[in-house]
C-alpha positions as CSV (number, residue, x, y, z in Angstrom):
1,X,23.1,0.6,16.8
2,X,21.5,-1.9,19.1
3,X,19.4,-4.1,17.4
4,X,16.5,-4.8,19.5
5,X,14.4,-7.3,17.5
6,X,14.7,-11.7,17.0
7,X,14.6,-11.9,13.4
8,X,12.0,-14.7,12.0
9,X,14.2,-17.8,11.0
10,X,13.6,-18.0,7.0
11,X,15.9,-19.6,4.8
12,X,18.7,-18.4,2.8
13,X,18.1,-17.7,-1.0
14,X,20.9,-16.2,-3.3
15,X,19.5,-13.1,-6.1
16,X,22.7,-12.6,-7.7
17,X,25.6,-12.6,-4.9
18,X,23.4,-10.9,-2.6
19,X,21.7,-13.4,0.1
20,X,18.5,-12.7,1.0
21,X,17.0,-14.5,4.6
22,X,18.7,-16.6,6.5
23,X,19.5,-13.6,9.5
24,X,21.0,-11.6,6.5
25,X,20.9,-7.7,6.5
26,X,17.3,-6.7,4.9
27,X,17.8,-5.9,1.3
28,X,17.1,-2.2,-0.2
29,X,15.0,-3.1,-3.3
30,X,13.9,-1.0,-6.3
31,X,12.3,-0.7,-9.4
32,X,13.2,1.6,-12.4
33,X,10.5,3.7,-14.1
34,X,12.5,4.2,-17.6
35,X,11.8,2.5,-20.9
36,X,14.1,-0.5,-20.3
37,X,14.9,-0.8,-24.3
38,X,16.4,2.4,-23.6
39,X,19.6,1.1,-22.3
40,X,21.3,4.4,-21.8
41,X,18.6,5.8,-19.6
42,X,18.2,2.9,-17.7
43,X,21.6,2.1,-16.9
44,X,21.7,5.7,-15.9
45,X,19.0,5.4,-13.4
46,X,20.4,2.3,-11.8
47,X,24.1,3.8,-11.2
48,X,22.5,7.0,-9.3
49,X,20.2,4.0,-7.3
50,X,23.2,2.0,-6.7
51,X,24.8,5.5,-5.6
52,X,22.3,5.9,-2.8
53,X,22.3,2.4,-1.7
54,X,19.8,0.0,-4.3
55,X,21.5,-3.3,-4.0
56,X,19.0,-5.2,-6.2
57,X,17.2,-3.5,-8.8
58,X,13.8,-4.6,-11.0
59,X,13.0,-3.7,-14.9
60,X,10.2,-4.0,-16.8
61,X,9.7,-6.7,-19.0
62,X,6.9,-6.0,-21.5
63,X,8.6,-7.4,-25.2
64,X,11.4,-9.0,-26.5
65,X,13.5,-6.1,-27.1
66,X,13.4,-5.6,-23.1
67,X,14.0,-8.7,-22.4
68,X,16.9,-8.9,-25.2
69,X,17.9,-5.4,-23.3
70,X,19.3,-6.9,-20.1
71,X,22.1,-8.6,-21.1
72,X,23.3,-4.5,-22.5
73,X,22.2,-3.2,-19.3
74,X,24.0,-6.1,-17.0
75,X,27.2,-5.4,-18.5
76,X,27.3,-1.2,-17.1
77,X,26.0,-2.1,-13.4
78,X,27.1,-3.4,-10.1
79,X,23.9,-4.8,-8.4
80,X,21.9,-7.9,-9.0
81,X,19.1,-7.3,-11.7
82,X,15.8,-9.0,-11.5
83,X,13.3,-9.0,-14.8
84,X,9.3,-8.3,-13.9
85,X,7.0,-10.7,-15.6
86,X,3.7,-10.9,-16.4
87,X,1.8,-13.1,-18.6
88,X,4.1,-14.1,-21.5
89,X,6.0,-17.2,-20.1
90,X,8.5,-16.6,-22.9
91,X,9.7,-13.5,-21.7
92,X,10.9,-14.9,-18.8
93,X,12.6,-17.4,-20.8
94,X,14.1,-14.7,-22.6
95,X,15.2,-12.3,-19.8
96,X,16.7,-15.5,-18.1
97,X,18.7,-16.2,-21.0
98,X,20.0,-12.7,-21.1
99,X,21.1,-12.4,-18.0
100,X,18.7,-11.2,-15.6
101,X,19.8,-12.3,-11.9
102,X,15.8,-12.9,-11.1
103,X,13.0,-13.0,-12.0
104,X,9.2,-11.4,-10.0
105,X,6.7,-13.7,-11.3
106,X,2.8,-13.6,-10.4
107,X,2.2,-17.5,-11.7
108,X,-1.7,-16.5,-11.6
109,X,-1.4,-14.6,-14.5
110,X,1.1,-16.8,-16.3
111,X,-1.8,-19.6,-18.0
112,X,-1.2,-22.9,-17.1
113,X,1.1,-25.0,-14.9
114,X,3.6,-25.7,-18.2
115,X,4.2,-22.5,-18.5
116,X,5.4,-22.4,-15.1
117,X,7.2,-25.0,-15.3
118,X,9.1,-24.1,-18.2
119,X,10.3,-20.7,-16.1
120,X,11.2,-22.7,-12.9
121,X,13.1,-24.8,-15.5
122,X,14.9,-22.3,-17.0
123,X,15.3,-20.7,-13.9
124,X,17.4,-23.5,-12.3
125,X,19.7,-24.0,-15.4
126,X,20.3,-20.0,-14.9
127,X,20.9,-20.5,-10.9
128,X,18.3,-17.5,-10.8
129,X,16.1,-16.7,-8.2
130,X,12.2,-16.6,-8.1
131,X,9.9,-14.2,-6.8
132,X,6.6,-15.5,-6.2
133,X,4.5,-11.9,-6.3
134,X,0.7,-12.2,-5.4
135,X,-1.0,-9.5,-5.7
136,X,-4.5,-8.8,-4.2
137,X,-5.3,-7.2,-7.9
138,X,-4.9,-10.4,-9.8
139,X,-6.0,-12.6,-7.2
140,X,-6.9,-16.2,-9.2
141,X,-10.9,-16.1,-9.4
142,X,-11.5,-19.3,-7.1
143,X,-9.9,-18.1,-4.6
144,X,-11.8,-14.8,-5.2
145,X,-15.0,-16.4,-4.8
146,X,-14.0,-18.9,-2.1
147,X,-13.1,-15.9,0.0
148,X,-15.8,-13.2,-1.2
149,X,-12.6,-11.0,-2.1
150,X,-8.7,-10.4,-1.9
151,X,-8.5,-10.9,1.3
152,X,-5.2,-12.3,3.8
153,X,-6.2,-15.6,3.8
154,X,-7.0,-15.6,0.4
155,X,-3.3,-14.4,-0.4
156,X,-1.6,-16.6,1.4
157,X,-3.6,-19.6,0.0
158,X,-2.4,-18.4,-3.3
159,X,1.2,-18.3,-2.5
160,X,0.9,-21.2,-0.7
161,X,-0.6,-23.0,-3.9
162,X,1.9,-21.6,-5.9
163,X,4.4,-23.1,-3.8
164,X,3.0,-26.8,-3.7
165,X,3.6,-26.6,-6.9
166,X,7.0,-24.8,-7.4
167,X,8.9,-26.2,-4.8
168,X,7.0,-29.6,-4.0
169,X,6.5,-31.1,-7.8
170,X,9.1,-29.0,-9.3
171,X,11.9,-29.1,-7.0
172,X,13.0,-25.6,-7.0
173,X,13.6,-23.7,-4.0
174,X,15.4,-20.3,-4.7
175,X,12.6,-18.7,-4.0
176,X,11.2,-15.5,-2.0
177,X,7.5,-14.6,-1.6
178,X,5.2,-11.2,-1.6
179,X,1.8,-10.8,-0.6
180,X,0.9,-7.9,-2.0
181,X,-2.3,-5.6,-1.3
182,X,-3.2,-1.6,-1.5
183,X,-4.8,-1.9,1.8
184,X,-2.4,-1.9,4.6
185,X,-4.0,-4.2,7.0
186,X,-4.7,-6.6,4.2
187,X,-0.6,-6.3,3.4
188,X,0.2,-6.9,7.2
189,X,-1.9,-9.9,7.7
190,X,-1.4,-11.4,4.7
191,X,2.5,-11.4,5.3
192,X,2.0,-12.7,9.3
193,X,-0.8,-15.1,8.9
194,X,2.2,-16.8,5.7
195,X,5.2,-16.2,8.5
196,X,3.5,-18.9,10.7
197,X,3.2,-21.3,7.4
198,X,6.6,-20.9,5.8
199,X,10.4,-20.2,6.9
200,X,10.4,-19.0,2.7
201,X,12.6,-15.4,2.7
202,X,9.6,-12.2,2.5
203,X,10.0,-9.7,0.0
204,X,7.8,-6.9,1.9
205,X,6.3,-3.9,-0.3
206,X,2.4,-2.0,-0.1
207,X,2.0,-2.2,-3.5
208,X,0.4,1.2,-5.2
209,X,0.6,2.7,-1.9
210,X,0.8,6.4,-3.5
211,X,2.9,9.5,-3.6
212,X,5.2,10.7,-1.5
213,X,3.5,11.5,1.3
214,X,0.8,9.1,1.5
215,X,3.6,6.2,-0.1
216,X,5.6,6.8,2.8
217,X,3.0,7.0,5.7
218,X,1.4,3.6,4.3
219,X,4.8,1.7,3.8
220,X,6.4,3.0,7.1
221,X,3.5,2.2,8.9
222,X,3.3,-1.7,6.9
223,X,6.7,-2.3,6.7
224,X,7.6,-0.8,10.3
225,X,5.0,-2.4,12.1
226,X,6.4,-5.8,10.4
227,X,10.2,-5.3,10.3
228,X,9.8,-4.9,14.0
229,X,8.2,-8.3,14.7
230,X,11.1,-9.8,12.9
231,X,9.2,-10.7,9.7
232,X,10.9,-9.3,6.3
233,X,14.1,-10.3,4.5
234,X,13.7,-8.0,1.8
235,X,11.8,-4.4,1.0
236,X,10.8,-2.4,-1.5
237,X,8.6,1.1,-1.1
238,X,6.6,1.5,-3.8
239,X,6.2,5.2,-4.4
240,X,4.2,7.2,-8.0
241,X,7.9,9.3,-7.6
242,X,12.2,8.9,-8.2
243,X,12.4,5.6,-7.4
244,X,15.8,7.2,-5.7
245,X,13.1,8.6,-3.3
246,X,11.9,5.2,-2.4
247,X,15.4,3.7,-1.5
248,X,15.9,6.9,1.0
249,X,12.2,5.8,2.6
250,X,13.2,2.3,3.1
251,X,16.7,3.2,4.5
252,X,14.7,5.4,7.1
253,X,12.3,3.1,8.1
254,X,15.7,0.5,8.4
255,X,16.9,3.1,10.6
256,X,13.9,3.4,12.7
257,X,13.2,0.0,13.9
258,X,17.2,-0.5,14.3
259,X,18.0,-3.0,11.5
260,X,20.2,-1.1,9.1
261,X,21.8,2.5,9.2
262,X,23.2,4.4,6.0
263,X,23.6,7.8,6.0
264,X,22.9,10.6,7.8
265,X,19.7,10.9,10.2
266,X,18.7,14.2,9.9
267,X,17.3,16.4,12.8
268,X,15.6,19.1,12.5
269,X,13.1,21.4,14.0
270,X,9.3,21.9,12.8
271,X,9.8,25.5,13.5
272,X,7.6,28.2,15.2
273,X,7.3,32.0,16.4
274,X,10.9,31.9,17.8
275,X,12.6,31.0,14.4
276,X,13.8,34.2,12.7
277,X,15.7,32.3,9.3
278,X,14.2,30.8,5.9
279,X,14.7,27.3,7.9
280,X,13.1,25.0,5.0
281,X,15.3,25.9,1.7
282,X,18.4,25.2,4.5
283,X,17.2,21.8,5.7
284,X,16.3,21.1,2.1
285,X,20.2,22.1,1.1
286,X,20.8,19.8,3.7
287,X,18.9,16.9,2.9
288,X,20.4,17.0,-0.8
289,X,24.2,17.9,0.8
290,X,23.6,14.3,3.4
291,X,22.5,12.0,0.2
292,X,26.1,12.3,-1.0
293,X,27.2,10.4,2.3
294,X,26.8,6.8,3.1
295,X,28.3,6.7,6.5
296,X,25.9,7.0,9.3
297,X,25.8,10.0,11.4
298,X,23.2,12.7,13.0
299,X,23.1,15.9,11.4
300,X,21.0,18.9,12.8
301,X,19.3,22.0,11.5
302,X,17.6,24.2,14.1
303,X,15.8,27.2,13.8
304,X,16.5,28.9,17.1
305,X,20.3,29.7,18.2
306,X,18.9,29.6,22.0
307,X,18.0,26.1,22.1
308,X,19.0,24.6,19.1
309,X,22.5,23.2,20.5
310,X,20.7,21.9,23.5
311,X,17.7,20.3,22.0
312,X,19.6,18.6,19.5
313,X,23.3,18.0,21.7
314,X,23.1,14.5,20.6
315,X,24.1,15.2,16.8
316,X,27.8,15.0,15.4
317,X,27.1,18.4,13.5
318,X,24.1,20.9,13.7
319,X,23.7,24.2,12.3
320,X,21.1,26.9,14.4
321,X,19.8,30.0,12.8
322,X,18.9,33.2,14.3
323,X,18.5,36.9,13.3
324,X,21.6,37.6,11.2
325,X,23.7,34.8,12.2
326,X,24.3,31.4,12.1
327,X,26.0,29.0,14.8
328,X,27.6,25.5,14.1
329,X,27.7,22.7,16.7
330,X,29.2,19.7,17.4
331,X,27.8,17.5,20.0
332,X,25.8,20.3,21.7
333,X,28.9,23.1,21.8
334,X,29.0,25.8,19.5
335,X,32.6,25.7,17.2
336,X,32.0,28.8,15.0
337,X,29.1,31.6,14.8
338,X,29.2,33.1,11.0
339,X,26.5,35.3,9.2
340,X,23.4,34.0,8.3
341,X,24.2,33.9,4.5
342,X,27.2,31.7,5.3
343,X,25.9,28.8,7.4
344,X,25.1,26.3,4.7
345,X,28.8,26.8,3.5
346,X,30.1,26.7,6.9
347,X,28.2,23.9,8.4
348,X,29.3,21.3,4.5
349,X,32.5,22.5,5.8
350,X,32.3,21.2,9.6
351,X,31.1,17.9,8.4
352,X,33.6,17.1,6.0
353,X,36.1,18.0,9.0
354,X,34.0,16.2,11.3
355,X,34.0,12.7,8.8
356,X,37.8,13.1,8.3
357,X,38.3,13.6,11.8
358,X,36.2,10.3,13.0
359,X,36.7,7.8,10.3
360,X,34.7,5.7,11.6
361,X,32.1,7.9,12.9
């Protein structure tokens, strides 16, 4: 892949033994939706996101026993773990001591500056990293007022408030920054207007965007749009769904402004009145078939045996479907014609040749 866009200069921070900034690969963030005092199912959940690419992963924080949890779930997975705070400093205190690689932190909910500084204190003993999370939705109420609202300015004052304070009094500077909103416009120039402020790393995310549908529209267009004017060190799609789901989103929209490949990219037709097979369950099989492969490559599934090779001659493997029977492709030229009931079988088949024939395909 090409790359085709300057990266903003931003520092280098460390969550873990992942860097973050600094020219660094963007980072594939999520966030489990288990219980996190159930260890069991949350360490399960984090080895199938680590299986599909997660390389830093965030729990909820909301008692003691969670926070207590971390050091249980720390010991089963491979990525670096970051604990969610909000409001009880001591959490924070307590998640640090257990382990956690991180923490998020939205300091306008956590009362008072000693309170802070007793997190950024334990932080550094830890050699943790810091979010600094602001969020449109608990915007501090001066800046509320002084701006009539949540709006970009009013964010980045925030952060850049927070940051006086954090880095210039207290000395600590493993630290990445969110500006958070619901409203995409608000998220995108919220996260510029701080680009021309701070060479601090960007953790980029919509925050509520939504479902699937509407999630993905919102972040692709947010993140996209500001991925490919070099500004992000770190993402996160936040989707009401499998937060497995949200790592797949962000390694597309990676893909699509030329920063990161993993996987396959699948290519497939919308169909129409020339298509003559059940062409969604197959791309569907597909879909779940390519999230078992890490290595990048471009898979097709075509409706029409006529123009499917030609239309999609640029992918390593395709399958095309027509009355009956089913061709496979490679590269635009048709290796094997089977019947239609066999061309799922048929095409697994051809990739797993195809990866064990180009190794580094």
């Amino acid at each position: 892949m090409t790359m085709r866009i300057k990266r903003r200069p931003t520092r280098t921070i460390y969550v873990g033994d992942v860097p973050v900034g600094g020219g660094h690969p963007v980072v594939v963030q999520s966030m489990t939706n288990t219980d996190t005092r159930d260890v069991s199912a949350t360490v399960a959940q984090i080895r199938r996101l680590e299986d599909v690419g997660c390389e830093i992963i965030r729990v909820a924080v909301l008692d003691e026993e969670a926070a207590r949890a971390i050091g249980q779930i720390k010991q089963e997975i491979r990525i670096p773990l970051i604990a969610d705070i909000h409001f009880d400093w001591r959490l924070a205190i307590a998640a640090l001591r257990a382990g956690a690689d991180g923490l998020r932190i939205n300091p306008g909910n956590i009362k008072g500056l000693e309170n802070v500084r007793k997190i950024i204190q334990a932080a550094k003993e830890r050699g943790a990293a810091v979010r600094v999370g602001v969020n449109a939705g608990s915007l501090e109420k001066d800046l509320y007022r002084k701006y009539g609202g949540a709006t970009p300015e009013a964010l980045v004052e925030s952060a850049l408030r927070h940051l006086d304070f954090i880095v210039g009094e207290l000395g600590f500077e493993n630290l990445k920054v969110s500006l958070k909103s619901s409203d995409v416009w608000t998220t995108i120039e919220a996260y510029r207007l701080f680009a021309e402020k701070s060479d601090f790393p960007l953790h980029l995310g919509v925050t509520e965007a939504g479902g699937l549908i509407a999630g993905t529209v919102k972040s692709a267009f947010a993140l996209g749009l500001l991925l490919s004017e070099g500004i992000g060190d770190t993402i996160r799609v936040s989707l009401t769904r499998d937060p497995e789901e949200e790592v797949h989103v962000a390694y597309e929209i990676l893909r699509a402004v030329g920063l990161r490949e993993r996987g396959p990219e699948i290519i497939s037709c919308p169909t129409c009145g020339r298509c003559e097979i059940e062409l969604f369950p197959i791309a569907e099989e597909v879909e779940r078939f390519a999230r078992g492969i890490s290595r990048p490559l471009k898979l097709a599934v075509m409706g029409c045996v006529v123009n499917g090779p030609g239309e999609a001659k640029e992918a390593d493997v395709g399958l095309a479907g027509g009355k009956g029977v089913g061709i496979i492709f490679r590269r635009g030229k048709i290796v094997k014609k089977v019947p239609e009931e066999e061309i799922l079988p048929a095409f697994f088949e051809e990739v797993r040749r195809f990866l064990k024939e180009n190794p580094e395909a």
